[in-house]
C-alpha positions in Angstrom: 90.7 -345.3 -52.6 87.2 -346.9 -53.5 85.5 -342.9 -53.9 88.8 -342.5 -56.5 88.2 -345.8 -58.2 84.7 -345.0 -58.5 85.2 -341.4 -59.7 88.2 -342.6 -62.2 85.4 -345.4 -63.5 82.4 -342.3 -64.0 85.3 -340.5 -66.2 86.3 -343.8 -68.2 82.6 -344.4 -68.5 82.0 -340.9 -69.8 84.9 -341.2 -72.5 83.9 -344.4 -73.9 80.6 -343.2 -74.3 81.6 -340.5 -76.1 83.9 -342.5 -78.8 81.0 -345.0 -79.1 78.6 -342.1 -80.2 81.5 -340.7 -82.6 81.7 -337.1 -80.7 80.7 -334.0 -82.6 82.3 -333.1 -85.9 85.1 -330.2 -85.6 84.4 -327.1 -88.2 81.2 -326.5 -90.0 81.7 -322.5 -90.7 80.7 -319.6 -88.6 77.2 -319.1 -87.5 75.9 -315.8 -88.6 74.0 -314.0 -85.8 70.1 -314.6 -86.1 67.5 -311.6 -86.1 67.2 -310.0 -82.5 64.7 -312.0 -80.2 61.9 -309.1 -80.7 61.2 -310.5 -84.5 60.6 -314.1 -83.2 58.3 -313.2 -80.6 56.5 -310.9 -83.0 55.3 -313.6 -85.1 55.9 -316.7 -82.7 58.7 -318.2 -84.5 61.4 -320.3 -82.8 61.6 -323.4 -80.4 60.6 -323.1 -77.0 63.7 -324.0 -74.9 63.2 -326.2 -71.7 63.0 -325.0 -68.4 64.2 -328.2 -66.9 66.8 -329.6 -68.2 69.5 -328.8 -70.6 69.3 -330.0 -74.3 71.1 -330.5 -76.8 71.1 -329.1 -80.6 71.6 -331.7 -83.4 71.4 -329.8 -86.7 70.4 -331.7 -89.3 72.7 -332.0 -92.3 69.7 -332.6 -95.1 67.6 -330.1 -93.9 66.5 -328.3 -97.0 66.7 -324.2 -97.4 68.7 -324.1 -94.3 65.8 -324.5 -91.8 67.3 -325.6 -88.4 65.7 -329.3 -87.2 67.1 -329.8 -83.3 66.6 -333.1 -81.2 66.6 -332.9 -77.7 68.4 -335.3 -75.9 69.1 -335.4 -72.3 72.4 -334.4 -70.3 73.3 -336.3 -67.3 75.1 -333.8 -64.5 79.0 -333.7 -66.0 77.2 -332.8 -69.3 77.4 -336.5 -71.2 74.8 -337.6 -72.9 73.2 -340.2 -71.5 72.3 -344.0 -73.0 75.6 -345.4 -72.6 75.3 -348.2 -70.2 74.6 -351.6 -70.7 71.7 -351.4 -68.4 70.1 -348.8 -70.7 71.1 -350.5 -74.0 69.0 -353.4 -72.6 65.9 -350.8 -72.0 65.8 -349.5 -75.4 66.0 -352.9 -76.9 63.2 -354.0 -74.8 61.2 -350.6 -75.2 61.7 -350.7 -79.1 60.3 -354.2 -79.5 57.2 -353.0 -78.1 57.0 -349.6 -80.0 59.1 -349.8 -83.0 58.7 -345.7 -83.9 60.6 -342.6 -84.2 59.0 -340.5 -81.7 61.1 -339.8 -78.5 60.1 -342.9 -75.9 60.7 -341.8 -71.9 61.7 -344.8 -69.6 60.8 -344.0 -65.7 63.3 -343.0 -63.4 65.3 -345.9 -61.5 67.2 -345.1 -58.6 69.3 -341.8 -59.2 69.0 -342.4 -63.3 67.6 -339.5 -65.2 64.9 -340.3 -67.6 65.8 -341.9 -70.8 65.3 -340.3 -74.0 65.8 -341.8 -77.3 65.7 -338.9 -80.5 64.7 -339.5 -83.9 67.1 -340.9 -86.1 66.1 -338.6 -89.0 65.0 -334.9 -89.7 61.8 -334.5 -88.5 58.9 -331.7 -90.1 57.7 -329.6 -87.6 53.9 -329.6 -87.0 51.5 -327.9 -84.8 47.9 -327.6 -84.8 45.8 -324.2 -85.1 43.9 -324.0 -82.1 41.3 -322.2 -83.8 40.6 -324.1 -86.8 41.7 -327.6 -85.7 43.6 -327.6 -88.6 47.2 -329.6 -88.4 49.9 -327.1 -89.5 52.7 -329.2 -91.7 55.1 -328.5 -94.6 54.2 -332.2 -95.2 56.2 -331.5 -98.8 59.3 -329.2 -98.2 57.0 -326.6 -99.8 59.1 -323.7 -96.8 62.4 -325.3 -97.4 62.3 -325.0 -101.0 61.2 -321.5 -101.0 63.9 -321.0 -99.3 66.4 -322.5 -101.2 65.2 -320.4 -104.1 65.7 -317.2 -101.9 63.5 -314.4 -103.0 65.0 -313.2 -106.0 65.0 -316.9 -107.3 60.9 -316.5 -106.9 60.7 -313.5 -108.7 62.8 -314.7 -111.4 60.3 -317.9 -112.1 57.1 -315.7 -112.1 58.7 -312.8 -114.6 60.2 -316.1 -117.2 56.5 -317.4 -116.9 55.0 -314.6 -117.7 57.2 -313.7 -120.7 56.5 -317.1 -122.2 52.9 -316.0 -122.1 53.3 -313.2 -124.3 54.6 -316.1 -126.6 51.4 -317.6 -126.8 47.7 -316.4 -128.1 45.5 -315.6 -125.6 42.0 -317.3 -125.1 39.0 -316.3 -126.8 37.9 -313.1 -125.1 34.3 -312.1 -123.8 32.1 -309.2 -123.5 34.1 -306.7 -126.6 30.4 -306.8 -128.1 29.2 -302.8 -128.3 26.3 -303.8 -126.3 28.9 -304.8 -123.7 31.6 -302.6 -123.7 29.9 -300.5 -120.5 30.0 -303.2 -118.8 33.6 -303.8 -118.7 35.0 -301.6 -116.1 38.9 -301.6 -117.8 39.7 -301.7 -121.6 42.7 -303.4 -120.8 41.4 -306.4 -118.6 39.7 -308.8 -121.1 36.9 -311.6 -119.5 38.2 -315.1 -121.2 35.2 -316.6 -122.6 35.3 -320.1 -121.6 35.2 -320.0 -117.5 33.1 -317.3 -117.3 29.9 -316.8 -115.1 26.3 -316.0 -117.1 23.9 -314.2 -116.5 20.4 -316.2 -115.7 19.4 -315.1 -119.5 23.0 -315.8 -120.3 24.4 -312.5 -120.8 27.3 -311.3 -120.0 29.5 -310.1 -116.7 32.7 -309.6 -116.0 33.8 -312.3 -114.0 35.7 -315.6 -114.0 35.5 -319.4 -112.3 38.9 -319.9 -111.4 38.4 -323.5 -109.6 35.9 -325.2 -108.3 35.4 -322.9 -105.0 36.7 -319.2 -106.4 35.0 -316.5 -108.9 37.4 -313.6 -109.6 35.2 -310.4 -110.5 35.3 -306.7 -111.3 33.7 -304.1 -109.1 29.8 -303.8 -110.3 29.8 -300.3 -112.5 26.8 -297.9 -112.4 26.2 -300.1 -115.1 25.9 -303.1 -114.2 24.9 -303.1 -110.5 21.6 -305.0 -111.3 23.6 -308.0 -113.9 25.8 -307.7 -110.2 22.9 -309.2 -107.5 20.9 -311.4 -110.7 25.2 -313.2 -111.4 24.8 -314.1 -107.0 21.3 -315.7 -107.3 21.8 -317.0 -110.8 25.2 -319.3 -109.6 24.7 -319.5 -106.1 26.8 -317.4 -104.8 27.7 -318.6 -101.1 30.4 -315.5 -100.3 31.5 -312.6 -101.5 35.1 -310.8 -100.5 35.1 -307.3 -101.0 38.6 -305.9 -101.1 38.1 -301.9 -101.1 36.6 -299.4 -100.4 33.5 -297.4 -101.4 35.7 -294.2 -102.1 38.3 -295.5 -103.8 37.3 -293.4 -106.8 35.9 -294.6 -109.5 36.7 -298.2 -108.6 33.7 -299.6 -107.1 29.5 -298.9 -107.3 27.6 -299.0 -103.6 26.0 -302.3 -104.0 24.4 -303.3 -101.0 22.2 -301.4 -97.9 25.0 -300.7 -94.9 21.8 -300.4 -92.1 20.9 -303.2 -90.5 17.5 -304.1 -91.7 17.7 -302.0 -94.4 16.6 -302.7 -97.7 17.7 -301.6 -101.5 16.4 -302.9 -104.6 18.3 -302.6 -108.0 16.0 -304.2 -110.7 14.0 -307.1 -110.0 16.2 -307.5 -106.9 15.6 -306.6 -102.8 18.8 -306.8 -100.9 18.3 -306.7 -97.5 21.0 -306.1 -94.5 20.0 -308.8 -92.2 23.0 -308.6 -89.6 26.4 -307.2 -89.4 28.9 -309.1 -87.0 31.4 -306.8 -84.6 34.7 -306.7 -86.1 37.4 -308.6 -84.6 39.6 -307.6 -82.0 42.3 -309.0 -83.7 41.1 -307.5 -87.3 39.8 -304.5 -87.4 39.8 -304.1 -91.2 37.3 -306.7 -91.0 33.6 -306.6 -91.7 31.1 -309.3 -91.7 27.9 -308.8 -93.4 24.9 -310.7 -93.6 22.1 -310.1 -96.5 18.9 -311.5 -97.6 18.4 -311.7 -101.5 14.9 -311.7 -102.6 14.6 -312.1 -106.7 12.9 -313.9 -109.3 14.2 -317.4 -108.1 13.2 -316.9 -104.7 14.9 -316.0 -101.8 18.6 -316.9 -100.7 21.2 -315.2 -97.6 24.9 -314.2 -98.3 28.0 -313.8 -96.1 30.0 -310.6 -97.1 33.2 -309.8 -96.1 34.7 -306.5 -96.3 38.2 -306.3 -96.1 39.4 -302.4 -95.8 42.6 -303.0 -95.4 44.0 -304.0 -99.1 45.3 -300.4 -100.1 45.3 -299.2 -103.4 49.5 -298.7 -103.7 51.5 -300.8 -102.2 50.4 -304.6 -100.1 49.3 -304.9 -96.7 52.0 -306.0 -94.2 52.1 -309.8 -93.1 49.6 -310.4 -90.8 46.9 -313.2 -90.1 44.0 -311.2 -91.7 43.7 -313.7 -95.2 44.2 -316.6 -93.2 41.3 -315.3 -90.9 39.3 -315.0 -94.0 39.7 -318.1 -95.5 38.8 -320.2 -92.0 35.7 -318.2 -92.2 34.8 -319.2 -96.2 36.2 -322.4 -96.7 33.4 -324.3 -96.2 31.3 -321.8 -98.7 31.0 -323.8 -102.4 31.5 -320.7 -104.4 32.6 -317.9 -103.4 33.4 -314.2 -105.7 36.1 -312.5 -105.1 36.4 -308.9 -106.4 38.6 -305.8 -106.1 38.2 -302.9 -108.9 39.3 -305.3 -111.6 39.8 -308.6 -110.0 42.6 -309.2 -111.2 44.9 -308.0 -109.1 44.3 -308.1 -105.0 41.6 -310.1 -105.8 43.4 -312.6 -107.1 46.4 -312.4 -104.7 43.9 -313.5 -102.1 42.9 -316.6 -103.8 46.1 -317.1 -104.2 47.3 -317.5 -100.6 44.1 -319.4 -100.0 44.6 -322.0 -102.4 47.8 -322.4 -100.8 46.5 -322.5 -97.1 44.2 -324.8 -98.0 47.3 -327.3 -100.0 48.8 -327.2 -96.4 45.9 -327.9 -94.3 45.2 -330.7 -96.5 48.7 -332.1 -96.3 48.7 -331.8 -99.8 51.7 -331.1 -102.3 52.3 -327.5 -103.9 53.4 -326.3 -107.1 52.7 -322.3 -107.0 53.7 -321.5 -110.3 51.7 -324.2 -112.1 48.9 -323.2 -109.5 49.3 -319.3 -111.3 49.6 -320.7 -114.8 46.1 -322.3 -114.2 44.7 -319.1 -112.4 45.8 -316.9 -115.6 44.6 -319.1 -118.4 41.1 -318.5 -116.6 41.1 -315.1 -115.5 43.3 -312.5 -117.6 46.3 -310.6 -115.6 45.2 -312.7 -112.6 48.7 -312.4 -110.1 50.0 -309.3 -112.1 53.1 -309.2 -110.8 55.9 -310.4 -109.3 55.2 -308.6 -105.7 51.6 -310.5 -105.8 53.0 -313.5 -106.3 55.8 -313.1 -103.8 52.9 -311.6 -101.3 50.8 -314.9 -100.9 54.6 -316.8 -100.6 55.3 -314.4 -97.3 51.5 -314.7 -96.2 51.9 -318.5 -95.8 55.2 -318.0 -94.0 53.8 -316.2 -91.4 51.1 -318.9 -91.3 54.0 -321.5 -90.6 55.4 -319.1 -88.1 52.7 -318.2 -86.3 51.7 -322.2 -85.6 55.6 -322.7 -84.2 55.3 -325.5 -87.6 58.6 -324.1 -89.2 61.9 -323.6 -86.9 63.7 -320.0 -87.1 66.8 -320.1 -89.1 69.1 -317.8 -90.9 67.3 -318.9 -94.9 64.3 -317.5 -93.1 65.0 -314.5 -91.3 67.3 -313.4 -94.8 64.0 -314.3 -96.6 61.6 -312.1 -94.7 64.7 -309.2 -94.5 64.4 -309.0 -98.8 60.8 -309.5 -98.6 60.2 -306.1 -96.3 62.7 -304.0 -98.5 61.3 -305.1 -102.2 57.5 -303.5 -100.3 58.9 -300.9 -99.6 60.4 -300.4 -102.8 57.4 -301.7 -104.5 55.1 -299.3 -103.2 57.2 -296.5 -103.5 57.2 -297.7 -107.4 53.3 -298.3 -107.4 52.7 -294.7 -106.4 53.9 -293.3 -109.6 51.3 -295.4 -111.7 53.3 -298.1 -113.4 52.7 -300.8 -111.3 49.2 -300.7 -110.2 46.1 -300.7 -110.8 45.8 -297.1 -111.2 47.7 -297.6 -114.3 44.6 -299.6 -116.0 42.4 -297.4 -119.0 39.5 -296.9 -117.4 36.4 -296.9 -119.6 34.2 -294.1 -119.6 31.5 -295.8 -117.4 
């Protein structure tokens, strides 16, 4: 009689605990199926479950974009959740006193108990920290979850309205349409504002723009201009420069720079000399690493050059961890140039998605569009379309995903799913010459 009394009192136990905590909700909708489980380990998305004991998934009901928060709280064997006795009320009480957070507070094990495990009362930002940068990963802001809301259509929609109230407006005064500068201009059709531009050291004139207070955006040097090129570096102090083609890319870009180690070129009154080059990456083969020494009429000064031969001319690279890569090696440069053949367009994509990785690494709030409307009222065509500006939005996704600082849900996987098709669409468009750069009126230079 005393083992049924004691079972009949577990069971009464179990129930009241259950009305007490309000039991779970009844409805809620169908869950559509999430992506198969080769997608999140491709990119490390997801919650890791536990191996030792069984938890529990709260969704949250204010999570914004549809991005799945879960708290884990412990199951005792008959599947209750456990907390529900008086002895344990007491413990929390006592344990809360002493540490009034929201983090999840263990109690050690009396008896037979299991250990005690009190969940946040309130949706909780997932975080993680970049082993190789030290950097803490968080979407401090709901920058993800609004993204998300918006879907990607919703982001292409705000970029081409911004851009067609542009055309509204008068553009800046322009630079460099003086005849003894025309050559230098590698494009008819992408101007150099006047006002944030770099100068020469006897102030003339090259095509290239600040853009903030760390980035230069830049045309390609032209047979032309290869010399105004190396005496713009010493001039500003030029920390880094990104390269973002190739050599052959065919008339885009003049060779610039020796590619032998301890080689030496001189254009003008400049010697550039190739003092190192670093093995590419295992992880980033597209990746070079150069190391000059400048020797001109100022004196002497080194430079870190990156080549990046993986930017193709139609179309975008896929999502991968390459910018991110770049910027943790150039963020602590003070200025760095950025060009492509017009610098407008790849080049300015990258700064892009670095401006935003940095935002997030300094836990600091973003507004992309307001961060393009800057870029273009300093550098003409910067972001020039809508797949540029939905590029850098997927880059720091994958950032988020690859640092486990964003939890898998369907928003995400449906956001990635458009993303991959509009590429593919996009480049299949790009190839005919109406959406890239191929399209540009070259000058005869």
């Amino acid at each position: 009689m005393s083992g049924f009394m004691n079972k009949f009192g577990g069971i009464l136990g179990n129930l009241t605990q259950e009305s007490n905590s309000g039991g779970k909700k009844k409805g809620g909708g169908k869950k559509k199926k999430a992506r198969t489980q080769d997608v999140k380990q491709e990119e490390g998305a997801g919650a890791q479950s536990s191996k030792t004991a069984k938890k529990k998934k709260k969704k949250s009901k204010d999570n914004k974009g549809g991005a799945t928060v879960t708290q884990n709280i412990p199951e005792d064997d008959t599947g209750s959740v456990m907390g529900g006795s008086k002895e344990q009320a007491k413990r929390k009480k006592k344990q809360k006193s002493k540490n009034n957070d929201q983090t999840e507070i263990q109690h050690p094990p009396d008896n037979n108990a299991m250990t005690e495990m009190r969940a946040p009362t309130t949706p909780t930002t997932p975080t993680s920290t970049s082993a190789a940068s030290n950097d803490t990963v968080m979407d401090k802001y709901g920058f993800t979850a609004t993204l998300l809301e918006k879907e990607l259509s919703g982001v292409k929609k705000e970029y081409n309205k911004m851009k067609a109230e542009e055309r509204e407006k008068p553009l800046p005064p322009v630079a460099g349409q003086e005849p003894e500068n025309m050559n230098r201009n590698r494009y008819k059709n992408i101007l150099c504002f006047e006002q944030p531009r770099l100068r020469l050291s006897d102030g003339g004139y090259y095509h290239a723009n600040v853009v903030d207070n760390q980035f230069v955006l830049a045309q390609s040097p032209n047979p032309n201009c290869v010399v105004h090129f190396w005496d713009l570096i010493m001039t500003n102090d030029i920390e880094a420069v990104v390269q973002l083609h190739p050599f052959d890319e065919g008339r885009r870009c003049s060779k610039y720079y020796p590619t032998q180690v301890n080689q030496s070129e001189e254009y003008g009154p400049y010697k550039v000399t190739l003092a190192k080059i670093e093995p590419s990456p295992v992880e980033e083969p597209n990746l070079q690493f150069f190391h000059f020494k400048l020797q001109g009429p100022k004196g002497e000064m080194t430079l870190k050059h990156i080549h990046w031969n993986g930017f193709p001319q139609f179309g975008m690279p896929e999502a991968s961890n390459t910018i991110p890569y770049i910027w943790k090696h150039i963020k602590t440069r003070n200025r760095i140039l950025v060009h492509c053949s017009s610098g407008a367009g790849r080049s300015a994509t990258l700064v892009l998605t670095c401006q935003l990785l940095a935002r997030v690494q300094q836990n600091e709030e973003i507004n992309m569009l307001n961060m393009v409307k800057e870029m273009r009222s300093k550098r003409h065509n910067a972001i020039r379309n809508e797949m540029q500006y939905v590029y850098a939005t997927r880059i720091v996704l994958f950032y988020f995903m690859k640092y486990n600082a964003i939890e898998m849900s369907q928003n995400l996987l449906i956001y990635i799913d458009d993303f991959d098709a509009y590429a593919k669409k996009y480049e299949k468009q790009e190839k005919t010459g109406d959406l890239s750069e191929a399209s540009d009126e070259l000058n005869n230079v």
